[in-house]
C-alpha positions as CSV (number, residue, x, y, z in Angstrom):
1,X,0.0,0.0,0.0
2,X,1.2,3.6,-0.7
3,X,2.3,5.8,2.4
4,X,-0.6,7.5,3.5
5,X,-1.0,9.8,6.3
6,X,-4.5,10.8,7.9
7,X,-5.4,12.9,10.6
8,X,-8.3,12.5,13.3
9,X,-9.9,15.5,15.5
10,X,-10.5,15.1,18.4
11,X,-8.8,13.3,20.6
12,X,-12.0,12.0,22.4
13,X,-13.7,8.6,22.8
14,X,-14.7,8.3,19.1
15,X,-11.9,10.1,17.9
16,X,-9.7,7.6,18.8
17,X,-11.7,4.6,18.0
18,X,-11.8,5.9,14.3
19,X,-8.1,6.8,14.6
20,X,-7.5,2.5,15.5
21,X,-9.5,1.8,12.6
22,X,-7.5,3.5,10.2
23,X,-4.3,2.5,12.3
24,X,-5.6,-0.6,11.3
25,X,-6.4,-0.3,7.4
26,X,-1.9,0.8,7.0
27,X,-2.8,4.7,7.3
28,X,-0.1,7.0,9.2
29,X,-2.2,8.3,11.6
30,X,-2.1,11.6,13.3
31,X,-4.5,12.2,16.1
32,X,-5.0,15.9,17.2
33,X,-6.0,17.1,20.5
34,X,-5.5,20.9,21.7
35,X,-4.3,19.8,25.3
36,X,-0.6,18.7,24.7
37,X,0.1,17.3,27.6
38,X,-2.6,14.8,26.4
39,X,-0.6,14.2,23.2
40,X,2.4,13.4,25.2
41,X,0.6,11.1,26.8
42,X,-0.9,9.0,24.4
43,X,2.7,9.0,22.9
44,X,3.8,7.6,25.9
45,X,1.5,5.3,27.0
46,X,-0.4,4.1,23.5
47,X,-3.4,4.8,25.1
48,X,-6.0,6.5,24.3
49,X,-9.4,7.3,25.9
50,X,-9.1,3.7,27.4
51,X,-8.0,2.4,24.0
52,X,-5.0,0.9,22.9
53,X,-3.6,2.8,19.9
54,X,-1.6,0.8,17.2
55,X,2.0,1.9,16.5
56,X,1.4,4.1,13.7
57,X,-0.8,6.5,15.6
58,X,1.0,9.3,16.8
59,X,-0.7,12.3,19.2
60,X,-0.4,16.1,18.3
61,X,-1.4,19.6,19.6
62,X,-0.6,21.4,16.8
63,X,-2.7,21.3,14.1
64,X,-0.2,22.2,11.0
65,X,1.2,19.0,11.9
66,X,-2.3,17.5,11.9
67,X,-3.1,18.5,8.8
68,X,0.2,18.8,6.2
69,X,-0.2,16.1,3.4
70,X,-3.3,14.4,5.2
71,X,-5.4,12.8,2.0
72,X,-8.7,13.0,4.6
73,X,-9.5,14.8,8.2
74,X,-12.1,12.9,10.3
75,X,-13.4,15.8,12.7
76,X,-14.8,14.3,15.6
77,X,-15.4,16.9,17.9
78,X,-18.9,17.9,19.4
79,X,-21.0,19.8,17.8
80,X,-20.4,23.1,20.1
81,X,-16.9,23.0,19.1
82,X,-16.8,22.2,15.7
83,X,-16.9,25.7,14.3
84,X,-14.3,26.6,17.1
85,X,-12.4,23.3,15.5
86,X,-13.1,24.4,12.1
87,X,-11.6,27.9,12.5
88,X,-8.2,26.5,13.5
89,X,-8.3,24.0,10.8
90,X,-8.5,26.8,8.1
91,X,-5.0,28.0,7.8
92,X,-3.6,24.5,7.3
93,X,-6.7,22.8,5.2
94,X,-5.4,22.1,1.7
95,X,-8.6,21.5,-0.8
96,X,-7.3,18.1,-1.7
97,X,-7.9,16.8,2.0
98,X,-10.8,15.3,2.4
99,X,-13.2,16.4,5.1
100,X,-15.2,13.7,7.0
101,X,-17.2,15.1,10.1
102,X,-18.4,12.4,12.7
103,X,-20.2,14.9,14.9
104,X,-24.0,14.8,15.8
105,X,-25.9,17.7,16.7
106,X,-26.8,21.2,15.7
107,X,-25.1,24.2,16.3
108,X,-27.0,25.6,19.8
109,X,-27.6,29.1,18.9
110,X,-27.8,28.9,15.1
111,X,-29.9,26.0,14.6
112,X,-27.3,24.6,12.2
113,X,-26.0,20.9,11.0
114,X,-22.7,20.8,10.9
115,X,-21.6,20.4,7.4
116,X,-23.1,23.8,7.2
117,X,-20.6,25.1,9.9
118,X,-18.0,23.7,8.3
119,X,-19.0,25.1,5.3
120,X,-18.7,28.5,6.5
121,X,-16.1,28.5,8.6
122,X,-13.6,26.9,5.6
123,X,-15.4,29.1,2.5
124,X,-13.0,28.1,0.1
125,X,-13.3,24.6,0.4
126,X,-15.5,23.0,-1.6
127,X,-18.8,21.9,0.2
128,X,-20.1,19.3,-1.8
129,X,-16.7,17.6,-0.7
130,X,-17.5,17.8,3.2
131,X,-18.4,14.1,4.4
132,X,-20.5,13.1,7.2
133,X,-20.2,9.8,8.7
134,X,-22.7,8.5,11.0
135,X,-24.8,4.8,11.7
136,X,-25.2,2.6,14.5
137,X,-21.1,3.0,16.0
138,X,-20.5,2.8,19.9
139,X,-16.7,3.5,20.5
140,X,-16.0,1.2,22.9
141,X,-17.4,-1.7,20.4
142,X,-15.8,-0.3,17.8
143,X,-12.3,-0.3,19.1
144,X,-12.4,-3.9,20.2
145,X,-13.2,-4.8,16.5
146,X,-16.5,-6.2,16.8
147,X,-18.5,-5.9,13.7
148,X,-20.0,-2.1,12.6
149,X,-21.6,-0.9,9.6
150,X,-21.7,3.0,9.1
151,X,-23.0,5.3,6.0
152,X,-20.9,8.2,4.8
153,X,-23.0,10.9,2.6
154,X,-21.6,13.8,0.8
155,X,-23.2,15.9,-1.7
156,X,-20.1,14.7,-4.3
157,X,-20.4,10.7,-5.3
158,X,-16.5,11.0,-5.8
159,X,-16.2,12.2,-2.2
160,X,-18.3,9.6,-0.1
161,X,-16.5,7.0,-2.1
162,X,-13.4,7.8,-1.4
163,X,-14.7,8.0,2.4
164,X,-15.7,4.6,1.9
165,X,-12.0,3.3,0.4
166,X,-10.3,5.0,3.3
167,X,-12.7,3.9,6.4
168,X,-13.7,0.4,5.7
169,X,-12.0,-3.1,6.3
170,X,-13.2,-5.8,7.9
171,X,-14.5,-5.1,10.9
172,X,-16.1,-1.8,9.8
173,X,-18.3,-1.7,6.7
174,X,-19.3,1.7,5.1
175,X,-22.2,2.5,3.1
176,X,-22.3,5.3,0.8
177,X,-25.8,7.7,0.5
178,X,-26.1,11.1,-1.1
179,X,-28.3,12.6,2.1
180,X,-26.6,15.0,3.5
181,X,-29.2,16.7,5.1
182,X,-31.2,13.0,6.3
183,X,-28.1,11.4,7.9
184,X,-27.1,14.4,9.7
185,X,-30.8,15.0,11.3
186,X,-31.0,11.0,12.0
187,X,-27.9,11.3,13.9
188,X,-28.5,13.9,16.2
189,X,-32.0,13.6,16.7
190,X,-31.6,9.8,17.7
191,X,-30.1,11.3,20.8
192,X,-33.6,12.7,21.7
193,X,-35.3,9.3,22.1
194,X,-32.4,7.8,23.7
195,X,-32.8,10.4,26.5
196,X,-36.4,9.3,26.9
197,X,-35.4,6.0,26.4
198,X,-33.3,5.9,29.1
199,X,-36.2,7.7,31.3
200,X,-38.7,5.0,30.2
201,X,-36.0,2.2,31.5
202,X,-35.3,4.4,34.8
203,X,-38.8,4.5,35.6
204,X,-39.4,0.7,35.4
205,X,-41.9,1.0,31.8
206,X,-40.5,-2.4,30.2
207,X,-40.0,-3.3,26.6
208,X,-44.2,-2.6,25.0
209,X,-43.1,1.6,26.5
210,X,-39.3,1.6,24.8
211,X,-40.6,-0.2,21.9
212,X,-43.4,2.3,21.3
213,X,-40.9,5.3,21.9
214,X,-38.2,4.2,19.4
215,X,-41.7,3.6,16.7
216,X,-42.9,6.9,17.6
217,X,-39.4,9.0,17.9
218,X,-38.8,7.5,14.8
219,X,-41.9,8.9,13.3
220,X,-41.1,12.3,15.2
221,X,-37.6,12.3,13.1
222,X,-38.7,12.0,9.9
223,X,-41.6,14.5,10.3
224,X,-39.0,17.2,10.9
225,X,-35.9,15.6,8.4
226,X,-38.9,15.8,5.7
227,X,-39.3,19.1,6.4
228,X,-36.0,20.1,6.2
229,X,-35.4,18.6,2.9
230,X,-34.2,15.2,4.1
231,X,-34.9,11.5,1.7
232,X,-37.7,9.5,4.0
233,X,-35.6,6.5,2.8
234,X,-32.7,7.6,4.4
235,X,-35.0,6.9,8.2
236,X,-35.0,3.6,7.2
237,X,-31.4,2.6,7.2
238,X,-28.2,2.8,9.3
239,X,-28.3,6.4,9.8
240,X,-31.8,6.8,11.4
241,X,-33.5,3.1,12.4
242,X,-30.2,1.6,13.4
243,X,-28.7,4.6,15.1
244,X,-32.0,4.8,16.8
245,X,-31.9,1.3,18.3
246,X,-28.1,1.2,19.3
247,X,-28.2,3.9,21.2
248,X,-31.8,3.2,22.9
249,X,-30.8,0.3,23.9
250,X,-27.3,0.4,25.0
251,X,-26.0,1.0,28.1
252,X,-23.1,2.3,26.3
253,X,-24.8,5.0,25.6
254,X,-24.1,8.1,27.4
255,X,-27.7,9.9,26.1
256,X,-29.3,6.6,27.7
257,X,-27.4,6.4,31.0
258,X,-28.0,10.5,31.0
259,X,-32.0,9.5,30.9
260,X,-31.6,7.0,33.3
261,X,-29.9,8.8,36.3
262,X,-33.0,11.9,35.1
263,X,-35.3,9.2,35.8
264,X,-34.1,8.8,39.6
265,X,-34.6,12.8,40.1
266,X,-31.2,13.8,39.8
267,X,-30.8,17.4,38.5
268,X,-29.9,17.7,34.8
269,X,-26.5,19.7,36.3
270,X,-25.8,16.7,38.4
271,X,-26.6,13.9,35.6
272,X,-24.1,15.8,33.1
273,X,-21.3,16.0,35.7
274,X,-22.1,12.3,36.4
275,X,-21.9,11.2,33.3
276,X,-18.9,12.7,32.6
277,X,-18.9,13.0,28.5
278,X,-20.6,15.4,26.4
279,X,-24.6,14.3,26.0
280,X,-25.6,15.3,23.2
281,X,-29.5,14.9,23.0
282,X,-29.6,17.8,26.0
283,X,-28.7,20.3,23.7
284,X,-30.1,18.9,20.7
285,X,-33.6,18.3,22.7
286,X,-33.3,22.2,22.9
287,X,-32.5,22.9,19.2
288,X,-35.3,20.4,18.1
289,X,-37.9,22.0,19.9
290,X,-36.7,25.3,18.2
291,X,-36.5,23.6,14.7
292,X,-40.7,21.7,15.5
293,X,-41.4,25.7,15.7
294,X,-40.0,27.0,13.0
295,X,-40.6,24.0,10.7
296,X,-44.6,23.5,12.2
297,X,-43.6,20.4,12.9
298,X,-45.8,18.0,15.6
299,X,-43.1,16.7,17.8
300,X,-44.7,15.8,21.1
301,X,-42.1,13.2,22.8
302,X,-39.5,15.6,21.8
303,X,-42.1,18.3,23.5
304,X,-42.3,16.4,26.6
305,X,-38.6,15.9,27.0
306,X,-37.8,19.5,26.8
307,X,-40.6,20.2,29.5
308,X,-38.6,17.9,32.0
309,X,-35.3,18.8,30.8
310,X,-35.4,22.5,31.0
311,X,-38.9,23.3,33.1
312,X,-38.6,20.7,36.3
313,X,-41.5,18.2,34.9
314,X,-41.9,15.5,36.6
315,X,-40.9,12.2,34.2
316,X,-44.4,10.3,34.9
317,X,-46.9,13.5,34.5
318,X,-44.9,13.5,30.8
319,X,-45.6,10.3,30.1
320,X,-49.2,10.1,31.2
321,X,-49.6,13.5,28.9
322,X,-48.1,11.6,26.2
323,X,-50.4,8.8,26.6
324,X,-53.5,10.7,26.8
325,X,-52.8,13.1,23.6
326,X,-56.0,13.0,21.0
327,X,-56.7,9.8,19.2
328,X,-54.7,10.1,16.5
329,X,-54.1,8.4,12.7
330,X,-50.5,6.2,12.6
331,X,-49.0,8.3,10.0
332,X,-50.3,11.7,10.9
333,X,-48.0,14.7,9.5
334,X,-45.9,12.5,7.4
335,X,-46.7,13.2,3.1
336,X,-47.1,9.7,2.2
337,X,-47.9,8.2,-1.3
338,X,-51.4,7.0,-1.3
């Protein structure tokens, strides 16, 4: 195989787990973090985040180095850094890199998905070339090699399939899909119902109530992906159903385990501090309920969660609300064929 070098940012949980499996397909790694006494350590330990890291991944702080000859970047970072990420990564970005973003959320305060930050934060590289990679992926799986399949989408065919040559092997099988817009709304708003999820499980519901919440959240997420442009097909595969399921059903998950702890009346302060990583769904619970608004989209679970996230409802006065909404036809809201 021909020397080539690739870099990975951040130097988080999945970060790292997607820098072993390019360590593993022959790739020259380099794995970015701003903190360098972080870099020095994973240099001198070969760990990272709890994972081992093969010999050809080496840890860096400076992002020059990151970045210089790298044939793709893999930015990893949560979504309320990636513009922050994005803005350092401009002075070194050549246009022949290839940009694949494994983040899932929306920017808090603009609403945004974030191949659109990235799009504005590099303006002259060419969007249709930004990648996003998303699908049913736990880290921790993932960097013990156990089977994975993942979708990359890009606007340019040329550019998700070269995502595709450069990610998969085999242990980790990649799709390709032209919906930007679908598998970027699948992945963060998946986070929403694992949050409720993890409520339904704390509060002692069973498997008829977290059935029923993945059925409906699914519902809830293609509703507003529709409206935003998004392929309903796209719901249906790796991206939104088996996202969806993973992380609803994983204790893995941190959105799940973040829902759980809610569910024995911790604060939402003391949940997040417990938890200890990023939880996504918290914020994105916020921007969804922003985006039901301004799209008039019916999104009730996602309604509900807000209400005990942010305005001190009580879990079980949500879910008796939610089960005594209006009768109501299955596919309500959604433009079907006849």
């Amino acid at each position: 195989m021909a020397h080539i070098k690739v870099a990975v940012l951040v130097a988080g949980s999945w970060g790292s787990a997607l820098a072993g499996v390019l360590a593993d397909n022959g790739y020259e790694v380099m794995l970015w973090t701003r903190n360098e006494q972080q870099a020095q350590d994973v240099n001198a330990s070969r760990m990272s985040k709890g994972f081992r890291m093969p010999p050809n991944v080496k840890a860096t702080s400076s992002m020059a180095e990151a970045l210089r000859h790298s044939k793709m970047a893999v930015v990893a970072a949560p979504s309320s850094a990636m513009r922050q990420v994005a803005a350092l990564m401009r002075p070194h970005l050549s246009s022949d890199t290839l940009i694949v973003h494994a983040a899932k959320g929306f920017e808090a305060i603009t609403l945004k998905r974030m191949s659109v930050v990235l799009a504005e934060e590099l303006p002259s590289y060419p969007k249709e070339r930004i990648v996003v990679l998303s699908g049913p992926s736990h880290a921790e799986e993932v960097a013990r090699h156990c089977p994975t399949t993942v979708v990359v989408a890009a606007e340019s065919k040329e550019a998700s399939e070269s995502a595709q040559r450069l990610l998969m092997n085999h242990y980790f099988r990649v799709y390709t899909n032209a919906d930007v817009t679908g598998v970027e709304i699948s992945g963060s708003l998946k986070n929403i119902i694992a949050l409720g999820a993890g409520l339904s499980d704390g509060l002692g519901f069973g498997d008829n109530a977290k059935a029923a919440l993945i059925t409906r959240g699914l519902a809830e997420i293609s509703r507003l992906g529709m409206a935003m442009g998004a392929n309903p097909l796209t719901f249906a595969g790796l991206a939104g159903v088996g996202d969806l399921v993973v992380t609803c059903t994983s204790r893995h998950s941190r959105n799940w385990r973040a829902g759980y702890l809610l569910a024995q009346g911790k604060p939402l302060q003391t949940v997040l501090t417990e938890v200890g990583m990023v939880v996504e769904g918290v914020k994105t619970t916020q921007a969804a309920f922003a985006l039901s608004s301004r799209y008039g989209v019916t999104m009730p679970i996602t309604r509900e969660l807000y209400l005990v996230l942010f305005e001190n409802k009580l879990p079980l006065t949500a879910v008796r609300e939610l089960m005594n909404r209006d009768r109501a036809q299955e596919w309500e809201g959604m433009d079907l064929p006849e």
